[in-house]
C-alpha positions as CSV (number, residue, x, y, z in Angstrom):
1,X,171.8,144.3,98.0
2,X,172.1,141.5,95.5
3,X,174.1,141.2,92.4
4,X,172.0,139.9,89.6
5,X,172.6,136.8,87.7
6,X,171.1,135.5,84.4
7,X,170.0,132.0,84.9
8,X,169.1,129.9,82.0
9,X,166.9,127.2,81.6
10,X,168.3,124.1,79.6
11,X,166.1,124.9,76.7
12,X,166.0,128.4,75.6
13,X,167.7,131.9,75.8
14,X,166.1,133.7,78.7
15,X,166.6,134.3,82.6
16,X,165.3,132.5,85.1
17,X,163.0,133.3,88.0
18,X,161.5,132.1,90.9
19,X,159.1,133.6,93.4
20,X,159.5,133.6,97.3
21,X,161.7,135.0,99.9
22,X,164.7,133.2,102.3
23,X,165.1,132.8,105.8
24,X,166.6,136.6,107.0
25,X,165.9,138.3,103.4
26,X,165.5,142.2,103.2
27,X,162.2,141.0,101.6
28,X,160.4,138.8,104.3
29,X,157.8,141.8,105.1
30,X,157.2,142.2,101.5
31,X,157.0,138.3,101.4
32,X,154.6,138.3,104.5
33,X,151.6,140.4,102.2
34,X,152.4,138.5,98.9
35,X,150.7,135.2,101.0
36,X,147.1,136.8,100.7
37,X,146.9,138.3,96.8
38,X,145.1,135.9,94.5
39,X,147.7,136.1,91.5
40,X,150.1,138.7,89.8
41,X,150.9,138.6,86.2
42,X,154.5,137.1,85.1
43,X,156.7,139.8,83.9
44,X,157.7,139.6,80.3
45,X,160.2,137.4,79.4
46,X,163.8,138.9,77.7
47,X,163.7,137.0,75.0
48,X,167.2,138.7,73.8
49,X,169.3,136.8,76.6
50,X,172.1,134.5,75.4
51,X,171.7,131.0,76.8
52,X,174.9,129.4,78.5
53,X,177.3,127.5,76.7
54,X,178.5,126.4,79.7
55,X,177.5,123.8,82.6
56,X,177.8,125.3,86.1
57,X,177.2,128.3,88.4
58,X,177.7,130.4,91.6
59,X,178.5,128.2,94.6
60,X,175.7,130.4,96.5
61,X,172.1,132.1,95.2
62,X,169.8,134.1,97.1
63,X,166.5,134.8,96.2
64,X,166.1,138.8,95.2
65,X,162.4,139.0,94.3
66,X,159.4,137.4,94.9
67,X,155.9,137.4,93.1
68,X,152.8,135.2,94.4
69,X,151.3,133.6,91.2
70,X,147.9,132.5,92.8
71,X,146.8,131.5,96.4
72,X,143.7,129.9,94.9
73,X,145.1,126.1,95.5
74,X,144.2,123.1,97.6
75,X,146.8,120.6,98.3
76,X,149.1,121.1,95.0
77,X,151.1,118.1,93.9
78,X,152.7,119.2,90.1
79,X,153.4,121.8,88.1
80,X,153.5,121.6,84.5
81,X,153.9,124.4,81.8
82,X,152.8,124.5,78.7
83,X,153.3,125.4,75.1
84,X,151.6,129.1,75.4
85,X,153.3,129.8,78.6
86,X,150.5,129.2,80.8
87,X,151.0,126.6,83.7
88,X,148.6,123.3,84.7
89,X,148.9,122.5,88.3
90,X,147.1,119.4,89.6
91,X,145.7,119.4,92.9
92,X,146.1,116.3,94.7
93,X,142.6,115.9,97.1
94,X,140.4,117.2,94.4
95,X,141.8,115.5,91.4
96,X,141.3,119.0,89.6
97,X,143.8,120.4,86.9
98,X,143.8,124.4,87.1
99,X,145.5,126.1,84.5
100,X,147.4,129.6,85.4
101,X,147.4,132.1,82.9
102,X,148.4,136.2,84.0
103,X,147.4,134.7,87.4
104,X,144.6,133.9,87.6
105,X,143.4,130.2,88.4
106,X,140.9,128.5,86.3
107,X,139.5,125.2,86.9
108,X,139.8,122.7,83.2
109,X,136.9,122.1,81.7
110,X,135.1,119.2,79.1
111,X,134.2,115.8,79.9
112,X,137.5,114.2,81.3
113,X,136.9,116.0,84.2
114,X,134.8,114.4,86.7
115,X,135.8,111.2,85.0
116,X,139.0,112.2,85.8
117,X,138.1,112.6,89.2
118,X,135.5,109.3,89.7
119,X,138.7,107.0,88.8
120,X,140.7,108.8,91.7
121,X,141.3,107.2,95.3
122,X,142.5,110.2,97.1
123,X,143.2,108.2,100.6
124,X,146.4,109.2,102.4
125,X,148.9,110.3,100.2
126,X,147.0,109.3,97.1
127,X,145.1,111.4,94.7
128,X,146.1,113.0,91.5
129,X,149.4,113.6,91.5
130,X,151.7,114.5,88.4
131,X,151.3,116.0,85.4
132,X,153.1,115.5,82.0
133,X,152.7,117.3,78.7
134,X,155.2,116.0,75.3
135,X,156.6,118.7,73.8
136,X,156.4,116.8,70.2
137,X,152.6,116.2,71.3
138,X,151.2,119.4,73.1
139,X,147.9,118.0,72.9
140,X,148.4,115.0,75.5
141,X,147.8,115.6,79.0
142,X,149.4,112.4,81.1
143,X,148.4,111.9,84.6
144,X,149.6,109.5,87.4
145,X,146.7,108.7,89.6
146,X,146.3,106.6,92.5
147,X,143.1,104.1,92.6
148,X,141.3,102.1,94.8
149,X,143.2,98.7,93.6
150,X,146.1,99.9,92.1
151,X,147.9,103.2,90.8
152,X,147.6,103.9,87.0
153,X,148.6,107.1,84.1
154,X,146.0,107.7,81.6
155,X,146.4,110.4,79.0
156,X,143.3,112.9,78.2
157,X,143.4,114.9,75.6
158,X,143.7,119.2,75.9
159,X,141.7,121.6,73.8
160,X,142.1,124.9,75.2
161,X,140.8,124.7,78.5
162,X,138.6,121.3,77.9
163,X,139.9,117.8,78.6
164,X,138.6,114.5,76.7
165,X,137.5,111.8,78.6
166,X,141.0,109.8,79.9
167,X,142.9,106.6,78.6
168,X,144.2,104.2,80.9
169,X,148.0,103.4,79.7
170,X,149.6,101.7,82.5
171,X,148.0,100.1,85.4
172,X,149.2,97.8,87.8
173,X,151.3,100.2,89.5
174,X,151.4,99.1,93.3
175,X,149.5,101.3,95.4
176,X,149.2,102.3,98.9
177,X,148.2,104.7,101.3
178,X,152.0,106.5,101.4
179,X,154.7,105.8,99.0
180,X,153.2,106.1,95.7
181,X,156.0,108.0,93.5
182,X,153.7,110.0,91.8
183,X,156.1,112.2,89.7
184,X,156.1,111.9,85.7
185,X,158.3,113.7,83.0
186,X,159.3,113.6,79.7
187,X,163.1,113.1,79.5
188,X,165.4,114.5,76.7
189,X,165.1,111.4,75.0
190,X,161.1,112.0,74.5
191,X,160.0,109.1,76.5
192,X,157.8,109.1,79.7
193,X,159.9,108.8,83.0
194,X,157.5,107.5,86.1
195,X,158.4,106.9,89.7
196,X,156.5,104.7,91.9
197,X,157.2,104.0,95.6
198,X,157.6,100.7,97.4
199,X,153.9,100.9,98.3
200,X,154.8,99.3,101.8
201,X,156.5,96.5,100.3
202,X,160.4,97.3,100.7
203,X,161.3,93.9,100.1
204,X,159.9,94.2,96.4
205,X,161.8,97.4,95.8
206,X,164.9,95.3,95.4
207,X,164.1,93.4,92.9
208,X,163.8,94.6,89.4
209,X,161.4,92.3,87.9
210,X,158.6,94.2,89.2
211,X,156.7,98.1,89.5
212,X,157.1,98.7,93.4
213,X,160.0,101.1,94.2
214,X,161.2,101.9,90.7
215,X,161.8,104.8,87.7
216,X,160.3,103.2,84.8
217,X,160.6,104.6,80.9
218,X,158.2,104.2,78.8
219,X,156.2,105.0,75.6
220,X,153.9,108.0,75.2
221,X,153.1,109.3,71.9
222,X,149.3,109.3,71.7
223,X,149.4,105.7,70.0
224,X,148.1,102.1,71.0
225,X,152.5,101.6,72.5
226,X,151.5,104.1,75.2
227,X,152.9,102.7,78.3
228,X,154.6,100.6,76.6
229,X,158.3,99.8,77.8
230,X,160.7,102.1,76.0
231,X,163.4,100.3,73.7
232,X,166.8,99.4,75.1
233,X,165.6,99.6,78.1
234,X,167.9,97.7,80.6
235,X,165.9,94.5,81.3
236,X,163.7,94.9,78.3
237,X,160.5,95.6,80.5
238,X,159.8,99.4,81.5
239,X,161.9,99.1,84.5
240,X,164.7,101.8,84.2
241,X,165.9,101.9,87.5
242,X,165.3,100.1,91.0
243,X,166.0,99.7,94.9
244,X,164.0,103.0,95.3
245,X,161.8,103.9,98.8
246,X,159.6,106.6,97.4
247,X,161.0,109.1,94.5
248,X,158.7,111.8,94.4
249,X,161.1,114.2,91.8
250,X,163.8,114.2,89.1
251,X,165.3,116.0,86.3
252,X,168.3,116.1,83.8
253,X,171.0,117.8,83.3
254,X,171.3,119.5,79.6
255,X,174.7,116.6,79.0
256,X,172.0,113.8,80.0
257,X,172.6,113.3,83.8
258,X,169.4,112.6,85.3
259,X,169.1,113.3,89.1
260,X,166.1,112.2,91.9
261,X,165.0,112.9,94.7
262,X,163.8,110.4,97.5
263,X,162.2,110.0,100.7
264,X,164.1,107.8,103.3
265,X,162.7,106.2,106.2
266,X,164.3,107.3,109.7
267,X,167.6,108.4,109.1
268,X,168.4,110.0,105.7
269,X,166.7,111.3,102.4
270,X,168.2,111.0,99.3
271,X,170.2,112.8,96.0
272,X,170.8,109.9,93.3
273,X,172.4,110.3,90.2
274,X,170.1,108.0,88.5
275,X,171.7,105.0,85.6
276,X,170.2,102.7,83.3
277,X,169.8,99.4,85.4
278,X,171.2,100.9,88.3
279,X,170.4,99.3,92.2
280,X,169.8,102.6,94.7
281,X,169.9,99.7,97.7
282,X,166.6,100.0,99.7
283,X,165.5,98.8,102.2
284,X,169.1,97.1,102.8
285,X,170.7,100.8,102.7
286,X,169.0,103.8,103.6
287,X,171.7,107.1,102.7
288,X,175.1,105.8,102.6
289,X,174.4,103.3,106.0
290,X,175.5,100.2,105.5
291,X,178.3,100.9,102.8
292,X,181.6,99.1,102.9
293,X,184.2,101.8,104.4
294,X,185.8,103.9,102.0
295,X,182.5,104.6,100.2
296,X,182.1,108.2,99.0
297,X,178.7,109.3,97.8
298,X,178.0,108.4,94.1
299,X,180.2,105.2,94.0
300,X,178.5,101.7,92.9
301,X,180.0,98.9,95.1
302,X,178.8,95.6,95.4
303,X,176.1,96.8,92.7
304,X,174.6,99.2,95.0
305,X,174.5,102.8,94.3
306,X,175.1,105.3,96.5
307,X,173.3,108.9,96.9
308,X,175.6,111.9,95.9
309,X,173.8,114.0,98.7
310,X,172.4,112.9,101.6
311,X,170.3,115.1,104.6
312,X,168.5,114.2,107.7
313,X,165.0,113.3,107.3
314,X,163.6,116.4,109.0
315,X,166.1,118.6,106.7
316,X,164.5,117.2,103.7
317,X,161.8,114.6,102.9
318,X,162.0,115.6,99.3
319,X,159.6,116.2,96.8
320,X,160.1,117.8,93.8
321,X,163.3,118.2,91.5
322,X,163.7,121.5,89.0
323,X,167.3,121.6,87.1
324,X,169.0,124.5,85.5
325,X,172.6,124.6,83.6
326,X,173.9,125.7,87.2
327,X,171.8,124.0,89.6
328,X,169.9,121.1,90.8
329,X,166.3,122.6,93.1
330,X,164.7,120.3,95.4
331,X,161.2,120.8,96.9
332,X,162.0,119.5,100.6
333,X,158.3,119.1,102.7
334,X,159.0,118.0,106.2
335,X,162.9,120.2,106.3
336,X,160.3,123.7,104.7
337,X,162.5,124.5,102.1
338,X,164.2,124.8,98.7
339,X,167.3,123.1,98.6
340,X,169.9,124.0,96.0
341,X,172.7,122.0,94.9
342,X,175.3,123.9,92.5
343,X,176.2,121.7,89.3
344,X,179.6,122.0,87.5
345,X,180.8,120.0,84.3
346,X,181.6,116.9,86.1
347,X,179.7,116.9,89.3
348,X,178.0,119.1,92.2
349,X,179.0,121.5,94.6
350,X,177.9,121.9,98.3
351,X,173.8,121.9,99.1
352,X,172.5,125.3,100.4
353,X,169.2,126.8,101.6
354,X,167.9,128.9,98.8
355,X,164.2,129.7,100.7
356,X,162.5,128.7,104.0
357,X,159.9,130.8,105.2
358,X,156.6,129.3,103.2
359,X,155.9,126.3,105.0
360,X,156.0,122.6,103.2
361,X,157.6,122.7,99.5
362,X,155.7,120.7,97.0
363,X,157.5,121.0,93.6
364,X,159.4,123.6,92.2
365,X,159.4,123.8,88.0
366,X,161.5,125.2,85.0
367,X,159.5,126.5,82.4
368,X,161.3,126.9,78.7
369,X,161.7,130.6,78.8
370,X,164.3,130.0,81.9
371,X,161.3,130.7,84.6
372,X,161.5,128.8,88.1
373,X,158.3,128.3,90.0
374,X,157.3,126.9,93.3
375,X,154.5,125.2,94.5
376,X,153.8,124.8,98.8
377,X,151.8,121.9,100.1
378,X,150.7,123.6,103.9
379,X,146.9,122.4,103.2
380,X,147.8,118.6,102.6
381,X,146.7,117.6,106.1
382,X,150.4,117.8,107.1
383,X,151.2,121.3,106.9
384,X,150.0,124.7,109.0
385,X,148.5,126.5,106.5
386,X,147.9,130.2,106.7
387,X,146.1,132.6,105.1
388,X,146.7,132.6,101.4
389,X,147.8,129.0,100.8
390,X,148.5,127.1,99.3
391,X,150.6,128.5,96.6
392,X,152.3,128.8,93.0
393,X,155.0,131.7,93.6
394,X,157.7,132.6,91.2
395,X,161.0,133.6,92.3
396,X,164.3,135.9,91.0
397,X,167.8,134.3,92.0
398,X,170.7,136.3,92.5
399,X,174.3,135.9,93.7
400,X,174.7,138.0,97.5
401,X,177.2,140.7,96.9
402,X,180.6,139.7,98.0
């Protein structure tokens, strides 16, 4: 039995959901047949539902329900979703952009597309990776690609289900065959958020004169400044943030904290509560090793940031990063779960398993009317896939009865 809970997404008035089952669920036979449908339409939202006025929720969700969106995906990276509801998902290998509408999978159309997909270098963990849609400009599509050379976001423009050929806006991001960040967002401010990974060059990542292991913020509004650094940013270039491995997911909080998620090397993955200018220490500090005793997660000492949550690398390897007003999701692809880390007004609360029975976690998204989806990544060349994956699944949270 579960006791249900409204959950709200930061933006709007109606519950969320997501779609899968836990580890141990009443639902894991139900869970087992979901794997091979090809897609089942959302249920309408309740538009009627009061949004929080208040930061925070139960120390503990489970998930109550579970709907498979689509099997029909290859190697998901991002999830994006859009003004009419429907949701774009990029699929890494291919460099395709399906949209999802009432569940069933279609393939974009127009121009952009194999253009699109003769600019992509799709070698080791390269390919297309995120997505990013402006809510003030609908009709941009950003994407972060990886390249033979280099790693670069161009913007194509959306008509219905057509794309226009793409516009390169920022190149020169260092690329490699793993840690390539990958993830892009618009923040609550309205600019573009991009993480790229140390491309192999840790030493780089500590400096923040460059693009390797970085957050940067930038520009995009459809004009000539696209890619442009964003003003008062803290070194006046688009560097917002540095010392980073490999970020592959973050999000904000509706009172502005931003949070990220990122692979570590050996030992442990990362939760940073993410500043303007701030120094997330690698390669000289992987988790909290090498910080001065006394050290509790979240401080700065010496300049050096600290994670606020830390897990071993085969708990984690985090991907991406989904926030609500009461909690923080992270897509985890080596640990084969969905983490969840409770917020409250001034912090967090205590990480917890909220699903682990579908293999490798890609990304896991919030769309405005309060929905939570998930994407697995079993047919990345990593994973075991089954039958049925990969795929986009929705999910409906509740508290466990006491």
């Amino acid at each position: 039995m579960f006791t249900p809970l409204r959950i709200v997404a930061l933006s709007c008035a109606l519950p969320l959901t997501l779609a899968a089952c836990s580890a141990g669920s009443s639902s894991d036979a139900s869970a087992s047949a979901e794997r091979i449908v090809t897609g089942t339409k959302p249920a309408a939202a309740e538009s009627t539902t009061p949004a929080p006025t208040m930061i925070g929720g139960p120390a503990v969700l489970e998930v109550a329900e579970q709907v498979t969106v689509t099997n029909q995906l290859t190697a998901p990276w991002d999830i994006e979703v859009t003004a009419d509801g429907s949701l774009l998902v990029s699929e890494r290998d291919s460099a395709t952009i399906s949209r999802v509408r009432a569940g069933v999978r279609t393939a974009l159309n127009g121009p952009g597309v194999e253009a699109l997909r003769g600019m992509v270098n799709a070698e080791g963990e390269g390919g297309l990776l995120g997505l990013a849609i402006s809510a003030e400009h609908p009709e941009h599509v950003y994407a972060y690609i990886t390249r033979e050379d280099d790693n670069a976001i161009v913007r194509l423009d959306l008509h219905d289900d057509l794309l226009g050929l793409p516009t390169v806006v920022l190149e020169g991001i260092p690329a490699a065959a793993n840690h390539d960040g990958g993830r892009i967002k618009f923040g609550p401010d309205g600019f573009l958020y991009v993480s790229t990974g140390d491309a192999g060059e840790p030493e780089l990542a500590a400096a923040s004169d460059n693009l390797y292991g970085k957050i940067l913020r930038v520009v995009a509004d459809g004009s000539e400044a696209d890619g442009t650094a964003a003003p008062d940013n803290p070194f006046g270039t688009r560097v917002w943030s540095y010392g980073h491995r490999n970020v592959e997911g973050f999000g904000w909080v509706a009172d502005g904290r931003m949070y990220a998620s990122e692979l570590g090397a050996n030992a442990e993955d990362e939760l940073n509560l993410i500043v303007a200018g701030g120094n997330y220490g690698w390669p000289e500090h992987e988790g909290m090793s090498g910080a001065p005793e006394g050290t509790s997660p979240g401080d700065t000492v010496d300049g050096v940031t600290y994670p606020v949550v830390t897990w071993t690398t085969s708990e984690a390897s985090p991907s991406g990063v989904a926030v609500t007003y009461e909690g923080i999701y992270v897509a985890a692809l080596r640990g084969e779960q969905i983490w969840r880390i409770p917020l409250t007004e001034d912090g967090i609360g205590t990480p917890h398993t909220l699903l682990s029975d579908l293999g490798r976690m890609r990304d896991v998204a919030v769309a405005p009317n309060g929905t939570l989806y998930a994407l697995t990544s079993n047919t990345d060349g990593r994973g075991d896939a089954a039958e049925g994956d990969d795929l986009l699944v929705r999910l409906t949270l509740a508290e466990p009865e006491a």
